[in-house]
ZAMARGU-4260 file (C-alpha; in steps of 0.2 Angstrom, whole numbers, plus 5000, padded with zeros to 4 digits):
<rodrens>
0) 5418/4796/4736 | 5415/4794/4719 | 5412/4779/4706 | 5422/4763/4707 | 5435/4762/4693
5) 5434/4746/4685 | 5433/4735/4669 | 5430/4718/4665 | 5425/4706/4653 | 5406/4706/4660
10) 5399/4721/4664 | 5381/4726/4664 | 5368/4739/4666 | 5363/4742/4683 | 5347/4753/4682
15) 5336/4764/4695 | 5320/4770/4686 | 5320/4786/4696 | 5332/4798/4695 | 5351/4799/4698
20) 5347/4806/4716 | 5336/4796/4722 | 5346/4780/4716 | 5362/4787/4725 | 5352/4787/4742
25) 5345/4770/4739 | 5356/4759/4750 | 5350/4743/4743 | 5356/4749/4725 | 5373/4754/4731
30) 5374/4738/4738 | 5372/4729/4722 | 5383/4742/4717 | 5397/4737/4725 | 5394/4717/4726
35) 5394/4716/4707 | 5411/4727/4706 | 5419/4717/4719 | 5416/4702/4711 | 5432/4695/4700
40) 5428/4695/4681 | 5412/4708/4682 | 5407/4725/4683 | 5391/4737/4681 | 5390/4754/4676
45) 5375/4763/4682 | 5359/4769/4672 | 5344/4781/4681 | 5328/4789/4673 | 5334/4806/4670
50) 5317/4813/4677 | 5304/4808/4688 | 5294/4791/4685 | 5278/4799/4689 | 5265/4812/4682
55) 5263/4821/4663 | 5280/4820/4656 | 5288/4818/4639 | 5297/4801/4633 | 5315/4802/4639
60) 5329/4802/4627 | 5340/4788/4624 | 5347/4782/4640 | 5365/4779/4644 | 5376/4775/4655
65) 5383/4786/4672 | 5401/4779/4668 | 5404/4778/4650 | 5388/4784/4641 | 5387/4768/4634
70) 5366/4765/4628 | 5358/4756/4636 | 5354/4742/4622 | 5372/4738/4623 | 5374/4730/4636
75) 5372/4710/4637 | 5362/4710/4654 | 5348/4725/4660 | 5348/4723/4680 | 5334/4734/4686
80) 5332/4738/4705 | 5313/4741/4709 | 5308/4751/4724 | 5291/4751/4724 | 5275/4749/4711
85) 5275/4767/4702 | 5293/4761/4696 | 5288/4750/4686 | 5281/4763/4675 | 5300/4770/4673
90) 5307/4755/4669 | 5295/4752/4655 | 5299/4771/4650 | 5318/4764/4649 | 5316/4751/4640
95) 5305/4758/4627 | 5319/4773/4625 | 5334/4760/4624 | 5320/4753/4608 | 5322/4737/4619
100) 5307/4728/4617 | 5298/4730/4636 | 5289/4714/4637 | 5300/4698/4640 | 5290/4688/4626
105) 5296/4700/4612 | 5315/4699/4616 | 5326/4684/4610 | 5346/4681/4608 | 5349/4698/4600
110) 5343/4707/4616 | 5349/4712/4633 | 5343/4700/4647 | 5332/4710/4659 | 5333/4704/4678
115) 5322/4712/4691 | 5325/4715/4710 | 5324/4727/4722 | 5312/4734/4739 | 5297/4728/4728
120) 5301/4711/4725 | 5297/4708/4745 | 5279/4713/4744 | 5275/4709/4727 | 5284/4706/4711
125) 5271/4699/4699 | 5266/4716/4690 | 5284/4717/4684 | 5284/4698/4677 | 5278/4703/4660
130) 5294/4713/4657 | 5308/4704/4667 | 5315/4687/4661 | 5320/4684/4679 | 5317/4691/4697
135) 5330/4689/4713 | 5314/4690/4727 | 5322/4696/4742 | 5340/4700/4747 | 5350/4702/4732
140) 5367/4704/4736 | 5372/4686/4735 | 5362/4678/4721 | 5363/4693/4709 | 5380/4688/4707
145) 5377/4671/4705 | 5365/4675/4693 | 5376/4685/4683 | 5387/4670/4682 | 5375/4659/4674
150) 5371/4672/4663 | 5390/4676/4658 | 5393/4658/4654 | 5378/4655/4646 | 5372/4662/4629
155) 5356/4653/4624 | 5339/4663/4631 | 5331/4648/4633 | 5347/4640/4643 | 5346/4655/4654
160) 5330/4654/4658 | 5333/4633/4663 | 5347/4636/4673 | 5339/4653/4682 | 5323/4643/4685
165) 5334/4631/4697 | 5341/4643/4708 | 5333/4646/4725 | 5325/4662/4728 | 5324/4666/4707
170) 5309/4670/4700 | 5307/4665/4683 | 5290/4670/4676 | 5291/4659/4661 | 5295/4641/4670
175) 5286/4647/4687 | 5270/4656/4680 | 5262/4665/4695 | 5270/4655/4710 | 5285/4665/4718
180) 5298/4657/4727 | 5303/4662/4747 | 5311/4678/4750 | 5329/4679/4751 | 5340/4679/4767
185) 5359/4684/4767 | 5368/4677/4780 | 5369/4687/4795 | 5389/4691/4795 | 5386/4700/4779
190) 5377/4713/4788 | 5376/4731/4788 | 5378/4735/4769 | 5386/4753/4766 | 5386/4766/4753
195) 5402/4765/4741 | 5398/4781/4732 | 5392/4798/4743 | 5387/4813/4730 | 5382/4830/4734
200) 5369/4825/4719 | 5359/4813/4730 | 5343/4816/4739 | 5353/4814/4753 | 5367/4824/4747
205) 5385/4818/4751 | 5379/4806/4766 | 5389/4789/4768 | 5374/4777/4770 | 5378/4763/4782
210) 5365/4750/4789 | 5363/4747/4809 | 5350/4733/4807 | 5339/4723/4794 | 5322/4720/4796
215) 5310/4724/4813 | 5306/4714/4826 | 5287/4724/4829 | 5271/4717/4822 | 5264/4730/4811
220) 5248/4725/4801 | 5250/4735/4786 | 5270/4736/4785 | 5280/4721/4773 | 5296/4720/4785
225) 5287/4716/4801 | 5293/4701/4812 | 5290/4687/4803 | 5298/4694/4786 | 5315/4687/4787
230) 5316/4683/4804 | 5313/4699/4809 | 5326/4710/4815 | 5345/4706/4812 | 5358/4718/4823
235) 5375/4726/4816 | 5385/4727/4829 | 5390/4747/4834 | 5408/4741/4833 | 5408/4734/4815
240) 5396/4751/4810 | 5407/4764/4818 | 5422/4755/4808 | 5415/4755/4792 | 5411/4777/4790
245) 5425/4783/4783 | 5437/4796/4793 | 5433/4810/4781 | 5411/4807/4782 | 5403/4823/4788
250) 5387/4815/4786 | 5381/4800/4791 | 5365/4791/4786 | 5359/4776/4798 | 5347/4765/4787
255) 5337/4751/4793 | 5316/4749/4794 | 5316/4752/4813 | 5334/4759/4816 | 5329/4768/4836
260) 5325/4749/4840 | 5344/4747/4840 | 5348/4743/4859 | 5365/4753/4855 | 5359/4767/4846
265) 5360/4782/4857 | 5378/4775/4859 | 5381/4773/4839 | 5375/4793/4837 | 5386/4800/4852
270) 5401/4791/4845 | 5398/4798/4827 | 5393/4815/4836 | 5411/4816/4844 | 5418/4814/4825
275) 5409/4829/4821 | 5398/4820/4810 | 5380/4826/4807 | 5367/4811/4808 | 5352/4806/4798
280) 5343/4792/4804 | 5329/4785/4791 | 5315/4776/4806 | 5312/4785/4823 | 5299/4778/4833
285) 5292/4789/4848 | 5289/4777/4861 | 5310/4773/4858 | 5312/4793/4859 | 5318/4798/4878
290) 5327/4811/4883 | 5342/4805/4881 | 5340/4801/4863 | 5334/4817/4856 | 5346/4825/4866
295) 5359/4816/4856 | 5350/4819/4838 | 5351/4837/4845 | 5369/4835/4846 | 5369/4827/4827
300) 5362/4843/4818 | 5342/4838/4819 | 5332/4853/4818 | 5316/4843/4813 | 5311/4829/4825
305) 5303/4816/4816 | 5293/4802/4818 | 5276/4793/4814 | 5261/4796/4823 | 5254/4782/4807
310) 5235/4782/4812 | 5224/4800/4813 | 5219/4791/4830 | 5222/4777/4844 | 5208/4767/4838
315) 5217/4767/4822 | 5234/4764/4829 | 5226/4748/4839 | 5222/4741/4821 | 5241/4744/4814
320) 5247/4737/4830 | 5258/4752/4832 | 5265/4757/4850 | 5265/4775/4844 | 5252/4783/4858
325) 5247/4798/4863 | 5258/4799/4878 | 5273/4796/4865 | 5269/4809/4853 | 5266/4823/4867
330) 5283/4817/4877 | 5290/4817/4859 | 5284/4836/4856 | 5291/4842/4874 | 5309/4833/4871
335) 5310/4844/4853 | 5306/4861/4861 | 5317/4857/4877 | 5330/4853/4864 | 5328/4869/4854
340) 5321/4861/4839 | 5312/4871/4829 | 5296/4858/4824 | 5289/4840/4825 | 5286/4834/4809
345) 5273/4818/4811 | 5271/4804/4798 | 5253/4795/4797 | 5240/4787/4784 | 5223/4790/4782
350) 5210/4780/4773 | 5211/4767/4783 | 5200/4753/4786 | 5184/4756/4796 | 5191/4775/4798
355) 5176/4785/4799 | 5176/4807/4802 | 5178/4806/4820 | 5195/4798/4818 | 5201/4813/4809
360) 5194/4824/4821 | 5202/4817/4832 | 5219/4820/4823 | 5214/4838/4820 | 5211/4839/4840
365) 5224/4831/4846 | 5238/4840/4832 | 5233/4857/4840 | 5239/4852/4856 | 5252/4846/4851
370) 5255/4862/4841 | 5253/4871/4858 | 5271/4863/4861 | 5280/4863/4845 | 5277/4866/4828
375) 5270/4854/4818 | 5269/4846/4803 | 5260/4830/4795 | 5267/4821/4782 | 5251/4810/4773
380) 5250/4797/4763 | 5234/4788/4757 | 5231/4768/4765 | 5238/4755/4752 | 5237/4738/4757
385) 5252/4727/4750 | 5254/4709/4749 | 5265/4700/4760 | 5253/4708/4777 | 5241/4704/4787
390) 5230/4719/4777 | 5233/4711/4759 | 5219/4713/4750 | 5209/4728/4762 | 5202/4739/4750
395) 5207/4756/4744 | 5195/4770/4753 | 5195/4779/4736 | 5201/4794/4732 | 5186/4805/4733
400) 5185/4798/4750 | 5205/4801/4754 | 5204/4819/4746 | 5187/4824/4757 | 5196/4817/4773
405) 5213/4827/4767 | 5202/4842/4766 | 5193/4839/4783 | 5209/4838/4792 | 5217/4854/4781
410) 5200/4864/4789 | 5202/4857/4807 | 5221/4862/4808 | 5221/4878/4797 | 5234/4892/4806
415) 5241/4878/4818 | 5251/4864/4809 | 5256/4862/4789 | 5246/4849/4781 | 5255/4839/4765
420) 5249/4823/4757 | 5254/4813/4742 | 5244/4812/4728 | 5227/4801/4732 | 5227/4796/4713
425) 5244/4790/4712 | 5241/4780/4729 | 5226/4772/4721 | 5238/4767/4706 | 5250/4760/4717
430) 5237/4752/4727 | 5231/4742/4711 | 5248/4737/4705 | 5250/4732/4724 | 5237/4722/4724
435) 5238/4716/4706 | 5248/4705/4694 | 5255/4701/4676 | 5238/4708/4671 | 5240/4723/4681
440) 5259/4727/4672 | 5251/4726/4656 | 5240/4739/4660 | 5255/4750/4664 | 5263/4746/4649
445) 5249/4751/4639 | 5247/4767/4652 | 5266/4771/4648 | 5262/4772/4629 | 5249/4783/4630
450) 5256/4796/4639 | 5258/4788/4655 | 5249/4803/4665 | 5236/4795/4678 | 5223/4799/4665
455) 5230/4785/4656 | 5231/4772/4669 | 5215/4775/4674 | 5209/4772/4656 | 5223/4755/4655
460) 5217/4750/4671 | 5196/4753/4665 | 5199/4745/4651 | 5208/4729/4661 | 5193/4729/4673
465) 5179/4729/4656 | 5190/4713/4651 | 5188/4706/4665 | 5170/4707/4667 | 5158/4712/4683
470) 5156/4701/4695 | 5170/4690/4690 | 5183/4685/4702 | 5201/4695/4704 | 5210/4700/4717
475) 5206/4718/4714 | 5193/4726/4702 | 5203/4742/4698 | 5188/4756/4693 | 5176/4750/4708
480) 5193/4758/4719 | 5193/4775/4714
</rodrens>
């Protein structure tokens, strides 16, 4: 259950910036994780941000590692899995506590070699160029090894970076400049990853985290792992799953982008039901949830259905090409009261292109009939376009306009369902890092040093914007945003 004991000639820092919990519920980290350890001659030990990578917080102190409390600075190679933009931030607060100089152009041979990777590396990796010396874009498990080879047998910066630069699928910011290289694939047979460590100090405390598929096979406008990423969706077969969680799990997480699209799902919880697990799965759509199906999630432990209604109305939905309609959502609410749930929680975005006051009137009425059914309760997050979609490069609503719409929803559903939204001002620094490149990292940097509350990105990312120019082409003009 806990860490894997080994030591070896080679071993590196295998940093989340965010904290321990969220880094033990991040599959994709674990499965790094356990690649590098299983590898003959290497091992990592882990190092997290001790608190959390956004908002007004204090300089963290020196980090170390989970294993050994080794610091950071003293370990040859820095990998650092990136989930999405805001992280950046913390890994910048990282190397800045470690007094390891955060951009790649500062550090030399007496330094730790930084590598990036990571969720983030899919959409867009470029705001991270300025402090990696090198980027696996895609699916890591097999080239961060191969990586870590080179790097092992090779002692010169400059060599490193040469050799690096050749390798399929390695981004390496000072040979390839701005152009990236295709998204990694691992061959299918090395489907599903799994969890080696559960802890009760995860988000998902003490859950054994095991894969059912990779990728999706829908076409969602606004969503990075649609059908053409990767070839869309790869299945793990309910055999090799049910083999692979151990005989002492009580809980069980199935991971995947569109895990309910698995043909043999209903099966795959049944069969972990009968073990007398409890299940969490991480992607329900409600045009997959039928009766059957809830009725085995009822059977799993869910309280809480959830699933994602992603547009405030069907107009909206139409754009994202999402199959989630009405009909769906209703069926969806009958099934969790039938099933003596006690409410439907409902994920959506707002501030979307063209989306106008009638469409979140429309989310108002039609949440209180729903409410009628079942409890409800929205989960909100503000519209951000990412690279890699058919809606790169859609603008941000703003977050005057995203807070009015928040507040016009919050009034129309007031005393019938529970109304919670991130933060419209982090969502407009994400959308610009999104959106952005090595100029938009900078910006963080500079945000990071000065405090790195949103006061100061908006300030980093003003001042980009002034260096820039008006009416000068980029990719997105920060300011004109918010």
């Amino acid at each position: 259950m806990g860490r894997i004991e080994k030591q070896a000639p080679f071993t590196v820092a295998l940093t989340y910036p965010s904290p321990y919990g969220a880094a033990m519920s991040s599959l994709g980290y674990q499965r790094i994780y356990r690649a590098i350890m299983e590898s003959p001659g290497l091992a990592c030990e882990r190092v997290v941000l001790d608190d959390e990578a956004e908002g007004d917080l204090p300089a963290q102190s020196r980090p170390v590692s989970y294993e050994s409390l080794r610091p950071l600075e003293e370990f040859p190679v820095v990998a650092a899995s990136v989930a999405y933009e805001i992280e950046i931030g913390g890994l910048v607060r990282m190397l800045d506590a470690a007094s390891i100089p955060a951009l790649r152009s500062e550090r030399d041979d007496r330094h730790p070699f930084v590598l990036g990777g990571g969720p983030l590396t899919f959409s867009n990796p470029l705001p991270l160029a300025p402090f990696c010396d090198a980027i696996v874009i895609g699916e890591a498990e097999e080239i961060t090894v191969e990586v870590l080879r080179v790097l092992e047998g090779t002692s010169s910066r400059v060599d490193r970076l040469a050799a690096l630069a050749k390798i399929p699928h390695v981004f390496v910011p000072e040979h390839h400049g701005a152009i990236l290289p295709a998204v990694a694939k691992v061959p299918d047979e090395m489907i599903p990853a799994w969890a080696a460590i559960r802890t009760p100090h995860a988000v998902l405390s003490d859950m054994f985290l095991v894969e059912t598929e990779r990728g999706c096979s829908r076409r969602c406008t606004y969503c990075v792992m649609r059908r053409s990423t990767n070839g869309g969706m790869r299945l793990a077969p309910m055999e090799r799953i049910l083999e692979l969680v151990p005989a002492d799990a009580r809980r069980v997480g199935l991971v995947g982008a569109a895990v309910s699209d698995h043909p043999r799902i209903v099966d795959i919880v049944n069969a972990l039901t009968a073990r007398g697990c409890e299940v969490g799965l991480s992607s329900l759509r409600p045009d997959r949830l039928k009766e059957e199906f809830v009725g085995a999630l009822a059977r799993a432990g869910y309280r809480t259905l959830t699933t994602a209604m992603d547009g405030p109305s069907e107009r909206m939905r139409e754009r994202l090409e999402r199959r989630a309609k009405e009909k769906n959502l209703l069926r969806c609410a009958e099934l969790a009261r039938q099933n003596g749930m006690d409410r439907l929680k409902l994920y959506l975005m707002i501030g979307l292109p063209g989306e106008t006051d009638d469409d979140i009137d429309e989310c108002a009425r039609f949440t209180s009939e729903l409410s009628k059914i079942v409890p409800v309760a929205l989960g909100i997050a503000p519209f951000c376009a990412k690279r890699n979609t058919p809606m790169d490069g859609e603008a941000f609503a703003g977050i005057a306009v995203v807070e009015k719409r928040l507040e016009r929803l919050r009034r129309g559903l007031r005393g019938r369902a529970d109304v919670r939204s991130t933060s419209a001002k982090w969502a407009w620094v994400e959308y610009v890092l999104a959106q952005g490149g090595a100029e938009e990292g900078l910006a963080v940097l500079e945000a990071v040093r000065d405090g790195g509350n949103f006061a100061a990105y908006k300030k980093a990312f003003g001042r980009l914007d002034a260096r820039v120019g008006h009416g000068k082409p980029r990719r997105s003009l920060a300011i004109a945003q918010i």
